[in-house]
C-alpha positions in Angstrom: 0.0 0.0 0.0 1.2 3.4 -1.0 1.1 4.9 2.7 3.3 8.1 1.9 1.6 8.2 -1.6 -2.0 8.3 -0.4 -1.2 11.2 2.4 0.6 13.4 -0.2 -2.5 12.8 -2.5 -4.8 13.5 0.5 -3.0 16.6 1.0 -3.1 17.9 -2.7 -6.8 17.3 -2.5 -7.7 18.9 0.8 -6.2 22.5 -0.9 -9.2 22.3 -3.2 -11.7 22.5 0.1 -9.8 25.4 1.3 -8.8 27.3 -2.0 -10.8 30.7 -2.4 -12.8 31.6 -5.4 -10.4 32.2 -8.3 -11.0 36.2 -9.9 -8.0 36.5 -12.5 -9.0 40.5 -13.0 -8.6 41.4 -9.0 -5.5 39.0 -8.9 -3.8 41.4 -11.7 -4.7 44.6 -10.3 -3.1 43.2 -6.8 -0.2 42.0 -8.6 0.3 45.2 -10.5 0.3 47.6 -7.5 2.5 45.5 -6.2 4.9 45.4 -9.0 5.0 49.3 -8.8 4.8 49.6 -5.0 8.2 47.8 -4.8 10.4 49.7 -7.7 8.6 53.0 -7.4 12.4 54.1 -6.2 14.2 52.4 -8.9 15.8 54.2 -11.9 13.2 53.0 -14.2 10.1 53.9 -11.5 11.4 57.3 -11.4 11.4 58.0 -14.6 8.0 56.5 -15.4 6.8 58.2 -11.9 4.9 54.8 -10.3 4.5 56.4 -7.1 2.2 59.1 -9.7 0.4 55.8 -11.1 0.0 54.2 -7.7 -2.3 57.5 -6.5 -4.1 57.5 -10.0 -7.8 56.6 -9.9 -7.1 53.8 -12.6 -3.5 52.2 -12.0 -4.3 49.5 -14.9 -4.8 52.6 -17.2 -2.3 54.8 -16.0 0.5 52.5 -16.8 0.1 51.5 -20.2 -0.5 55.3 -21.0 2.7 56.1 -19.6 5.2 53.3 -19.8 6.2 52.3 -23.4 6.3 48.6 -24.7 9.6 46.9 -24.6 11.4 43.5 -26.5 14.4 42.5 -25.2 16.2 45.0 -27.7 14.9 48.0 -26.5 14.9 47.4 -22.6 18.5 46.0 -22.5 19.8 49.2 -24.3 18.0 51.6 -22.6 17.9 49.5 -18.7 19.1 46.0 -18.6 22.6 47.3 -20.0 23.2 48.8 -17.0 22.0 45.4 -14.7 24.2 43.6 -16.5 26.9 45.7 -16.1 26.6 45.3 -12.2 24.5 48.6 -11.4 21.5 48.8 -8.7 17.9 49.7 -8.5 17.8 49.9 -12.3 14.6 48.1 -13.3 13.7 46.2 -9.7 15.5 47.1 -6.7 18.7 45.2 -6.1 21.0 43.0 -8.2 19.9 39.9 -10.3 21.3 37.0 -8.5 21.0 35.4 -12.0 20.8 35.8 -15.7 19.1 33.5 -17.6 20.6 33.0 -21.2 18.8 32.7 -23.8 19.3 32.4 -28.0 15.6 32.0 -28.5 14.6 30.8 -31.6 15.3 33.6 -33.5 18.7 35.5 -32.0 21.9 34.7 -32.8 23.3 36.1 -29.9 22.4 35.1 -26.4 20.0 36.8 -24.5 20.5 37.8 -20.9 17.3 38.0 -18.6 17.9 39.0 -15.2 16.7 36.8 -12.6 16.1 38.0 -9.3 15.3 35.8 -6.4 11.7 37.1 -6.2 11.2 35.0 -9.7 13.2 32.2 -8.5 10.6 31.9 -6.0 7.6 33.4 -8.4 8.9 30.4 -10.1 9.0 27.4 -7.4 6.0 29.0 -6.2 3.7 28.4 -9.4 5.2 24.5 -10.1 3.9 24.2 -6.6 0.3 25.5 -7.6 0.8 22.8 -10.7 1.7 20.0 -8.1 -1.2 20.8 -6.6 -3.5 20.9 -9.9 -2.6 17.2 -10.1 -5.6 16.5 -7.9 -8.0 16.9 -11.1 -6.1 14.5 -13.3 -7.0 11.6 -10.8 -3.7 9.8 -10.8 -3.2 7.2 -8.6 -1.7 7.4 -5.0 1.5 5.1 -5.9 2.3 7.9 -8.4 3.2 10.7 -5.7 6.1 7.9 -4.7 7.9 8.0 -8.1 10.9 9.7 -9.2 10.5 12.5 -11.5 12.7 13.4 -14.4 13.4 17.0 -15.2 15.5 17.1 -18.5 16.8 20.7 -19.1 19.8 22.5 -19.7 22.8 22.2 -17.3 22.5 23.1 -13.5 26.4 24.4 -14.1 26.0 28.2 -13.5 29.0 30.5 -14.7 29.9 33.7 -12.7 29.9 36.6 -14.0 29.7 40.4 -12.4 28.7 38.5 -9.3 25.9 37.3 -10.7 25.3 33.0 -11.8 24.3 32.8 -15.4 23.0 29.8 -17.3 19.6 28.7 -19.2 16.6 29.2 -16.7 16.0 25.5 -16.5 18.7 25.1 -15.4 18.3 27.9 -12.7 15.3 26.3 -11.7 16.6 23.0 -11.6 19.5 24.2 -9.0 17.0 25.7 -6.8 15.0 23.3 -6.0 13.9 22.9 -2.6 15.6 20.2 -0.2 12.7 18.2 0.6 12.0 17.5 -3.3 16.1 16.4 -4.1 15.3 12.8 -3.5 12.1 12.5 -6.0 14.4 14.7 -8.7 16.2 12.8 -11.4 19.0 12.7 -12.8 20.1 14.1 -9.6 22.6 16.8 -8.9 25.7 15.3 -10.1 24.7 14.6 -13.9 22.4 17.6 -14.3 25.5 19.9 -13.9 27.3 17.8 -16.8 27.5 20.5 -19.9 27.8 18.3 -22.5 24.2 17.2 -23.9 25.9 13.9 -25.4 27.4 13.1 -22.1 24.5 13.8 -19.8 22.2 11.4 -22.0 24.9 9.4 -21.7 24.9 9.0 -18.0 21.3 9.1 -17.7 20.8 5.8 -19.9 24.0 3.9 -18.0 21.9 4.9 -14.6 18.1 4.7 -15.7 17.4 0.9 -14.6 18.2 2.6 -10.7 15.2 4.5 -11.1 11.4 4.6 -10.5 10.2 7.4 -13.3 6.6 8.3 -13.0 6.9 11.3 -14.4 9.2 13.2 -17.1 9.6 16.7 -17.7 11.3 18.6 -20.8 10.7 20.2 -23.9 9.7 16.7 -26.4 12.5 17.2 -28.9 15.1 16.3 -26.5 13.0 14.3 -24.0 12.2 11.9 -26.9 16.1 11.4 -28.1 16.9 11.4 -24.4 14.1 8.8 -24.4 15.7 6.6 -27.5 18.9 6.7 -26.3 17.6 4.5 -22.9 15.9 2.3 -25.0 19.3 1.6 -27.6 21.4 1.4 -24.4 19.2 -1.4 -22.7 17.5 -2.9 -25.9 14.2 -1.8 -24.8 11.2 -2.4 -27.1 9.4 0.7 -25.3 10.5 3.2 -22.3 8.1 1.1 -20.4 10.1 -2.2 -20.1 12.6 0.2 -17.9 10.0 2.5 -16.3 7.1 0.8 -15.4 5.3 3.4 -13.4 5.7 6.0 -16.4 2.1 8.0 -16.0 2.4 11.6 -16.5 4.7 14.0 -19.3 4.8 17.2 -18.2 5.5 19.2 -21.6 6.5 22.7 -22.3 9.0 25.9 -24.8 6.5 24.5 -27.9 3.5 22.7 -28.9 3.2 19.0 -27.9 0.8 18.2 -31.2 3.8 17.8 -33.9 5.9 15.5 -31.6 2.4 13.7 -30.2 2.8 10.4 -32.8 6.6 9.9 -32.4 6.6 10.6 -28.4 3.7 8.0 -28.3 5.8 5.2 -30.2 8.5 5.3 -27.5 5.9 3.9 -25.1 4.4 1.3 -24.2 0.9 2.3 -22.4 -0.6 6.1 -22.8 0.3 8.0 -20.4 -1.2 11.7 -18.9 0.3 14.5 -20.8 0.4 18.1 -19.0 1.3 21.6 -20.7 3.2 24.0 -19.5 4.4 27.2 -19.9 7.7 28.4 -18.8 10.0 30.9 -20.4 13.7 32.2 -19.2 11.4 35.7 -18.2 8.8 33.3 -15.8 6.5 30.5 -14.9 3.8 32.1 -17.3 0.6 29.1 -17.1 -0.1 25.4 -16.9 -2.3 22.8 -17.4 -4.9 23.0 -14.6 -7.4 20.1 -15.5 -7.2 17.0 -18.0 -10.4 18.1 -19.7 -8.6 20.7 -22.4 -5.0 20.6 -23.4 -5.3 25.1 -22.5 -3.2 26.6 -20.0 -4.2 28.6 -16.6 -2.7 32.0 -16.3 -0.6 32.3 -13.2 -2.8 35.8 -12.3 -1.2 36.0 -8.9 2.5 35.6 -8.4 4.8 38.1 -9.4 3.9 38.8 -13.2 1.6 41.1 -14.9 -0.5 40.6 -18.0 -1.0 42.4 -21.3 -2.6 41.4 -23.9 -2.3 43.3 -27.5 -4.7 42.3 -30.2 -2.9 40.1 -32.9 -2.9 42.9 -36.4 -0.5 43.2 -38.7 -1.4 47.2 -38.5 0.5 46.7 -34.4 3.3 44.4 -35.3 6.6 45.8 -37.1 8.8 44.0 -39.7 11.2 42.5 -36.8 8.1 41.4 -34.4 8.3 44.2 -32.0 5.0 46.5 -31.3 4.3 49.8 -32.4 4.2 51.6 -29.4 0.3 53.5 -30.1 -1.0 49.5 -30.2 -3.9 49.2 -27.4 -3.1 46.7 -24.6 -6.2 45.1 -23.0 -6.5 43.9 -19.4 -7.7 40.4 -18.4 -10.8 42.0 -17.6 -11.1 43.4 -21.0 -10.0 40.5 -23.1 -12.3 37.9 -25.7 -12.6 34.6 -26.7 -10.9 33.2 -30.4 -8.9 36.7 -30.4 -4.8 36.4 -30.9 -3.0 38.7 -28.6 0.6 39.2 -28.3 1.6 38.6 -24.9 3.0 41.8 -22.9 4.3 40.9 -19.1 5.6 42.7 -16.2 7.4 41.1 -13.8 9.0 40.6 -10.0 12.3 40.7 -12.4 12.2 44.2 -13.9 10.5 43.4 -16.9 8.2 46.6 -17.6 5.7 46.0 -20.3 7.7 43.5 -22.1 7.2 41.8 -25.3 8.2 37.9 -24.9 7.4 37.1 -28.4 4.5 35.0 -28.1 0.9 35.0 -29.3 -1.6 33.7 -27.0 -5.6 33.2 -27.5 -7.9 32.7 -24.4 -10.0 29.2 -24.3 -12.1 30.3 -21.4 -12.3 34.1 -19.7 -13.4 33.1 -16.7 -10.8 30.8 -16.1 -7.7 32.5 -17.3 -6.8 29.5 -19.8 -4.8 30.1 -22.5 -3.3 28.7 -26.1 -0.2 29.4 -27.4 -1.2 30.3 -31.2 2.5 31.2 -32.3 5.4 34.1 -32.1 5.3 37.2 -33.3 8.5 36.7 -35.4 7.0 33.2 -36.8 4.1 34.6 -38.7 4.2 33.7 -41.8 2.2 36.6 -43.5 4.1 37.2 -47.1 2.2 38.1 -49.5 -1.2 38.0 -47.1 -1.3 34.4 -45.8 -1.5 35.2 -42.7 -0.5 31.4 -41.2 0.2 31.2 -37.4 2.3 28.6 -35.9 -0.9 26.5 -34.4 -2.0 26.8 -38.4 1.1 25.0 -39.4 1.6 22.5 -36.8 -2.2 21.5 -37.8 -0.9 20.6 -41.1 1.8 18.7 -39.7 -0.2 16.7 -38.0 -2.7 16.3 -40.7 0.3 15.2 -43.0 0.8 12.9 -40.2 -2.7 11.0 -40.2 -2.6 11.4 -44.2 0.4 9.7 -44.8 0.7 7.7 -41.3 4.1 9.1 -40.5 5.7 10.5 -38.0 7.0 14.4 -38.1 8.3 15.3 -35.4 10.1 18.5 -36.6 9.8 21.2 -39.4 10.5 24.7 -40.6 10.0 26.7 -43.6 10.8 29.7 -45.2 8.4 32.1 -47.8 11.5 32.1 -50.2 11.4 34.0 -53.7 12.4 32.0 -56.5 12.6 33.8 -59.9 10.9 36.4 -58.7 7.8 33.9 -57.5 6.9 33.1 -53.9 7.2 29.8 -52.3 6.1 28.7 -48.9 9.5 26.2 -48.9 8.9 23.5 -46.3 11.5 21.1 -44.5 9.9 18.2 -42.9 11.7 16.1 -40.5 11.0 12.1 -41.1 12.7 8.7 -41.1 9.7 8.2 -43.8 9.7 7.9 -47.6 6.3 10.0 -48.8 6.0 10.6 -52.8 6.9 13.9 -52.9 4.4 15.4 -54.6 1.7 14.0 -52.8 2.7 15.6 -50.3 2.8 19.2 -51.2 -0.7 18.9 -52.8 -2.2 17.7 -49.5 -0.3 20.2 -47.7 -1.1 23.1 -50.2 -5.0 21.6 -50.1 -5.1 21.6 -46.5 -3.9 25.4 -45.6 -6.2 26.4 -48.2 -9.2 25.0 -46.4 -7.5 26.2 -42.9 -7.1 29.4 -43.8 -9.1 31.9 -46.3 -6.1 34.3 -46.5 -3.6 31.5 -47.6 -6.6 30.6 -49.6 -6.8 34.0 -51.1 -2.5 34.5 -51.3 -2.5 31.5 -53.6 -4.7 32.8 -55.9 -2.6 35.8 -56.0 1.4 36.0 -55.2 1.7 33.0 -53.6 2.9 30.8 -56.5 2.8 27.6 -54.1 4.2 25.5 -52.2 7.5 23.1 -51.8 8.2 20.3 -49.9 11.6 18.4 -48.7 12.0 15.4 -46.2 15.4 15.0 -44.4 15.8 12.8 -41.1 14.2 14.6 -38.0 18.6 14.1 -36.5 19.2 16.9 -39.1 17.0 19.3 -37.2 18.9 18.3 -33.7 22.1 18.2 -35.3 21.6 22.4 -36.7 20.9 22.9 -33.3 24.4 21.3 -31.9 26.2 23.1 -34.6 25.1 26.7 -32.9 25.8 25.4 -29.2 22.2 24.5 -28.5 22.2 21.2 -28.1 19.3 20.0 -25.3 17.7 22.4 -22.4 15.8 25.2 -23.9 16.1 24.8 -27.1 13.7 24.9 -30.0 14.1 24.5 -33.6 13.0 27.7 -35.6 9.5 26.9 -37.2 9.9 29.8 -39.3 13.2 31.3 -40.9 13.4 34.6 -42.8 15.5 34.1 -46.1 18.8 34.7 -45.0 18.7 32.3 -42.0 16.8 29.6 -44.2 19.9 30.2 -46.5 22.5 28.7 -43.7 19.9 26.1 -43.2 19.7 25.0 -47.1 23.7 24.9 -46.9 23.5 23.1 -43.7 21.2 20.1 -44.8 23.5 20.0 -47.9 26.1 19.1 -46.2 24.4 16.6 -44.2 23.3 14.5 -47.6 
């Protein structure tokens, strides 16, 4: 009997009894003020005058018509230069203890996001709230005895300015609390291994000590990390190692594209969760098995904006234009895209992360990812978000019955016509030109502007299939190799270039 598992599950249930009535709207306007209330004596909340906007009749209001929209760009030139040079009470009062790095899936420079150790515990603070949203997938008590394994980038931190800098899982993953250390897997000693090869490595040479119930990752590298036990042992599934395998916590992209190959590594279905974490915060997660949406963490540490999805607010390079109207998460609607704007315990102020979000259900703050602002395919007017295309994918998928567990693709000019130029990533062989018809068909019934851009600029469409390891090895060759990393789903011309030469020199 499951003694320790059944009062741990007791526990997570008996929150539910005492939890308050959830209002996402009152939550915000709390967590604003409070935002403001604690760097109204910083650099940046004097010259934006918070203590002004904290006596104003309409705080929400008063904000977004005095503090400007920022990417990464535009705050770390004007602020974060200075945080990262060492300097206090720039953008939250302080120093970052941390910087979380981060390339994205569009820079080719890393990124660095301070850290302070109000996220760190903004952070630890919402995977608790997820821990205890596990009481609605109705998992078995035995399940809150099993070993979890978090796959992310290295827990090796360099110093730098006095400050510990790596990728935020990896922050995340060396702060977690004492009392969780003997659940978390691989443990301390190979998550601070660099090397993504070696770390796998280790993992597969160690995995029949364990009792996995639960994974955690972003699916590209969780499934390779996931093939390379099965090689090592000569597995016919993960199962035949990990019996008590239940639950895949998933997050950094859409599970759909990766749902057919992920699902061939095991050997029983297992519960699949969503998350959403990026290096600037725990943003939502998967609060109940009956949608695959995400809840909006409404009251720890970050604020919410939400900027309606035109092409009229969005510039060439993805930013906003800074007259765009940010709504409230009182003000939002259902089936809209919104760019996603935060504000957070960090000193991020008004802050573009580069995603586009649509809300499920008002009432309960659950969201979709929809795409990024810098992945919009809208050349020549077709208008095709990243949901759009990873719909395709997996209709290509069920068409063909193959697995694709990776693509990208560019809207490339050839002879002065335009091409929607797709890479798809499978160990398959699918007639070529069966496949771009069904793909060209498809978006044209998914989407009246693509409809409309074929009949116009959009000459058509072409297809290529290379082996999904060509996709993981691009990302080795830039350093990327495992934690955060995502492959680009779509590349402007110049950056599709590299990646044309690149898969040449794979053939």
């Amino acid at each position: 009997m499951a003694i320790i598992g059944n009062i741990i599950k007791g526990i997570i249930h008996a929150t539910e009894i005492i939890s308050s009535e959830f209002d996402a709207a009152e939550e915000q306007r709390e967590v604003l003020k409070d935002l403001l209330e604690t760097a109204k004596d910083t650099k940046f909340g004097e010259r934006y005058s918070f203590k002004d906007i904290l006596k104003s009749d309409n705080p929400e209001n008063t904000f977004r018509d005095n503090v400007p929209f920022n990417d990464y760009n535009q705050i770390t030139k004007n602020w974060w230069k200075d945080v990262q040079e060492g300097k206090k009470d720039i953008t939250w009062p302080g120093n970052p203890d941390y910087f979380a790095l981060s390339s994205g899936t569009t820079g080719k420079t890393s990124k660095r996001i301070p850290v302070t150790n109000a996220m760190v515990k903004s952070i630890r603070n919402a995977g608790i709230q997820q821990v205890l949203a596990l009481r609605n997938f109705d998992l078995p008590a035995d399940f809150f005895e099993k070993e979890i394994m978090m796959l992310g980038s290295s827990t090796h931190l360099e110093e730098h300015n006095n400050a510990l800098e790596g990728e935020i899982s990896g922050i995340s993953a060396s702060n977690i609390p004492f009392w969780f250390q003997n659940y978390y897997k691989p443990g301390k000693e190979i998550a601070q291994i660099d090397d993504w090869d070696q770390r796998v490595q280790r993992i597969a040479e160690k995995a029949a000590d364990w009792d996995i119930g639960a994974l955690s990752g972003i699916p590209s590298w969780i499934e390779l990390m996931l093939k390379k036990v099965i090689d090592y042992h000569g597995l016919k599934n993960i199962h035949e190692i990990w019996p008590n395998l239940q639950v895949y916590t998933s997050g950094g992209v859409a599970f759909g594209p990766y749902e057919k190959s992920f699902n061939a590594l095991l050997g029983k279905p297992i519960t699949v969760i969503d998350t959403y974490l990026a290096s600037e915060g725990f943003i939502a997660f998967q609060e109940r098995p009956e949608t695959d949406a995400m809840k909006l963490v409404t009251d720890n540490g970050i604020y919410f904006e939400f900027v309606p999805f035109k092409p009229e607010y969005i510039q060439t390079d993805g930013s906003l234009v800074q007259n765009a109207p940010s709504l409230s998460i009182s003000e939002v609607e259902l089936n809209q895209d919104y760019v996603l704007v935060i504000s957070t315990v960090a000193g991020a102020w008004r802050y573009l992360i580069g995603d586009t979000i649509e809300f499920t259900d008002i009432k309960r703050a659950e969201i979709k990812i929809t795409g990024r602002t810098k992945f919009f395919l809208n050349t020549v007017g077709s208008q095709l978000s990243v949901n759009k295309l990873d719909d395709a994918v997996q209709y290509l998928e069920k068409e063909f019955n193959i697995e694709i567990p990776e693509y990208t693709l560019c809207a490339n000019r050839i002879d002065d016509d335009f091409y929607h130029c797709w890479y798809l990533g499978t160990e398959s062989e699918v007639d070529n030109t069966k496949l771009v018809n069904s793909l060209d068909n498809f978006l044209k019934d998914a989407n009246k502007n693509y409809k409309i851009a074929r009949s116009k600029a959009l000459e058509g469409v072409k297809v290529k299939t290379v082996l999904p390891s060509v996709f993981h090895d691009w990302s080795g060759s830039h350093k990327k190799k495992g934690g955060q990393v995502k492959m680009e789903r779509v590349m402007g011309q110049e950056r599709f270039a590299e990646w044309e030469a690149f898969v040449e020199s794979k053939l």
